[in-house]
C-alpha positions as CSV (number, residue, x, y, z in Angstrom):
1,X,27.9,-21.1,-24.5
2,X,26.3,-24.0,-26.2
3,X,29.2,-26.1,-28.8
4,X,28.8,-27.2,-32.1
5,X,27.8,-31.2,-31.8
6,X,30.9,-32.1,-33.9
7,X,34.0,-30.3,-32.5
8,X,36.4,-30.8,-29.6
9,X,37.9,-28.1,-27.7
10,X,39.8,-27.9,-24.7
11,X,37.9,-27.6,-21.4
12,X,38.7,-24.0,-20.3
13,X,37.8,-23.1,-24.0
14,X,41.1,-22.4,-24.9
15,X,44.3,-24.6,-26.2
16,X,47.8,-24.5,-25.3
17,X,49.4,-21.1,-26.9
18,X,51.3,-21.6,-29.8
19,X,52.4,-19.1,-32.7
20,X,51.8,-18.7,-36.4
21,X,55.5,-19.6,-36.9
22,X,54.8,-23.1,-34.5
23,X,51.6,-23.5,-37.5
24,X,54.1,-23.1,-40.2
25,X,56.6,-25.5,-38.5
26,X,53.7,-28.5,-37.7
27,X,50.9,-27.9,-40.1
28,X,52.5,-30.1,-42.4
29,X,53.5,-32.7,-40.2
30,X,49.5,-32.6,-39.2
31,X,48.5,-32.6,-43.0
32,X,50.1,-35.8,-42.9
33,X,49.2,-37.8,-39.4
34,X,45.7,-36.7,-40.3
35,X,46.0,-38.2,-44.0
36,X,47.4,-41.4,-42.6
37,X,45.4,-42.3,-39.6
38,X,42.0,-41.3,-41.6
39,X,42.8,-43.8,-44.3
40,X,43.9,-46.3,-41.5
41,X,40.8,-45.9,-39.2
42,X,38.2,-45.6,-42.7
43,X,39.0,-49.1,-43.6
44,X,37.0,-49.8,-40.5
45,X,34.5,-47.7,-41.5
46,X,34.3,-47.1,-44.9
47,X,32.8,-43.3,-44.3
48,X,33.3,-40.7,-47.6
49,X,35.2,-38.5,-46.6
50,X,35.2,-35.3,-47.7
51,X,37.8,-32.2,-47.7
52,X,40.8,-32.2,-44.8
53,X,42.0,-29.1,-43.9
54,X,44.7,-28.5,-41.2
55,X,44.1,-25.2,-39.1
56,X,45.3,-23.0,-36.8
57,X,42.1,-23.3,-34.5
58,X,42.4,-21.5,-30.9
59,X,39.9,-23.2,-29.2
60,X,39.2,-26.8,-31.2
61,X,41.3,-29.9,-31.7
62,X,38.6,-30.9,-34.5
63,X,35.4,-30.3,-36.6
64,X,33.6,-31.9,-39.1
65,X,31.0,-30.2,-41.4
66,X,27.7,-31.4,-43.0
67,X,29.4,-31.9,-46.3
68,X,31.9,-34.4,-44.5
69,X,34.8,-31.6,-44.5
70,X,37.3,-32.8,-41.5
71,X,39.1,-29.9,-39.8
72,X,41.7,-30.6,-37.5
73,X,44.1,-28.2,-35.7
74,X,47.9,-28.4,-36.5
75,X,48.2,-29.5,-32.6
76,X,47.5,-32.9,-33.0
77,X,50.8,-33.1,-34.6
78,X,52.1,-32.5,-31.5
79,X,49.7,-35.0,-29.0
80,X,50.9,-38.2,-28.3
81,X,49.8,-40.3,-30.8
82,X,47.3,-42.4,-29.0
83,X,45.2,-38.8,-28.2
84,X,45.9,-37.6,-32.1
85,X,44.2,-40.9,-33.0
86,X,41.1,-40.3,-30.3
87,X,41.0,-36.6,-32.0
88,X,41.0,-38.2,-35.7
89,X,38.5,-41.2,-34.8
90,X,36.1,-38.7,-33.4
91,X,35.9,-36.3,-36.0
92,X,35.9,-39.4,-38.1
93,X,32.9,-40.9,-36.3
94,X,30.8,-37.6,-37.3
95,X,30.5,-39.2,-40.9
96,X,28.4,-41.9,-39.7
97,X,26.2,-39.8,-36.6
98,X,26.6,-36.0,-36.6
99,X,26.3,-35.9,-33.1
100,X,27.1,-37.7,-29.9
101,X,24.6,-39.9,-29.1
102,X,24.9,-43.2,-27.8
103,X,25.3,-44.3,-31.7
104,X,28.2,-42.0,-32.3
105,X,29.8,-43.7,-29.3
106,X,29.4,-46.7,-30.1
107,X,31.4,-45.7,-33.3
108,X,34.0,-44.4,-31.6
109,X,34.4,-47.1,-29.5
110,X,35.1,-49.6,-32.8
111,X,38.6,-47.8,-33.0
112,X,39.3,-46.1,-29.2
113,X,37.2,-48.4,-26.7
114,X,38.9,-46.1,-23.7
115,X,37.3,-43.3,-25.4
116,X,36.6,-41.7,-22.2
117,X,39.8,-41.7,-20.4
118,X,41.1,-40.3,-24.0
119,X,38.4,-37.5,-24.1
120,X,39.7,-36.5,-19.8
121,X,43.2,-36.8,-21.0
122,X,43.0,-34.5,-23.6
123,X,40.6,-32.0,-22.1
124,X,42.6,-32.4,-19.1
């Protein structure tokens, strides 16, 4: 099964269970990280951003659309912050490169030069 170029999901295609009630509980706590660290990271940037929209995704940490719509999943709410911010910076990064060529990396790397060890980490 081939991925969308701008989404993150979890290696074995699937994310640690939660339930709706858990979404209810974080999905404002998520609303808000995302909020923050977006505006944090975008001065580097400078990327318009479009719509952010917390979701209850089972199989993706992020997205981020053609119109410049950033989805994340209420779990990053419940990363440790340094892999929330990996999650956010990538999805970020899709405003500049909608893919992941070497450029998008290089983007990424700006904000999370241990990209990698992030990206194991959290698919790990």
């Amino acid at each position: 099964m081939r991925r969308a170029p701008c989404s993150l999901a979890c290696e074995n295609g699937q994310m640690p269970r939660r339930s709706r009630r858990d979404y209810a509980k974080y999905k404002e706590a998520a609303r808000a990280l995302a909020h923050a660290r977006l505006a944090h990271f975008n001065q580097a940037y400078g990327f318009a951003i479009g719509r952010v929209a917390i979701r209850n995704q089972k199989t993706r940490w992020g997205s981020c659309s053609k119109r410049g719509n950033l989805n994340f999943s209420y779990r990053i709410a419940l990363l440790p912050p340094v892999l929330a911010d990996y999650v956010i910076v990538h999805e970020l990064c899709h405003l500049g490169e909608f893919n992941h060529s070497p450029a998008f990396w290089a983007l990424v790397a700006r904000a999370c030069p241990d990209h990698r060890a992030l990206r194991r980490a959290l698919r790990g």
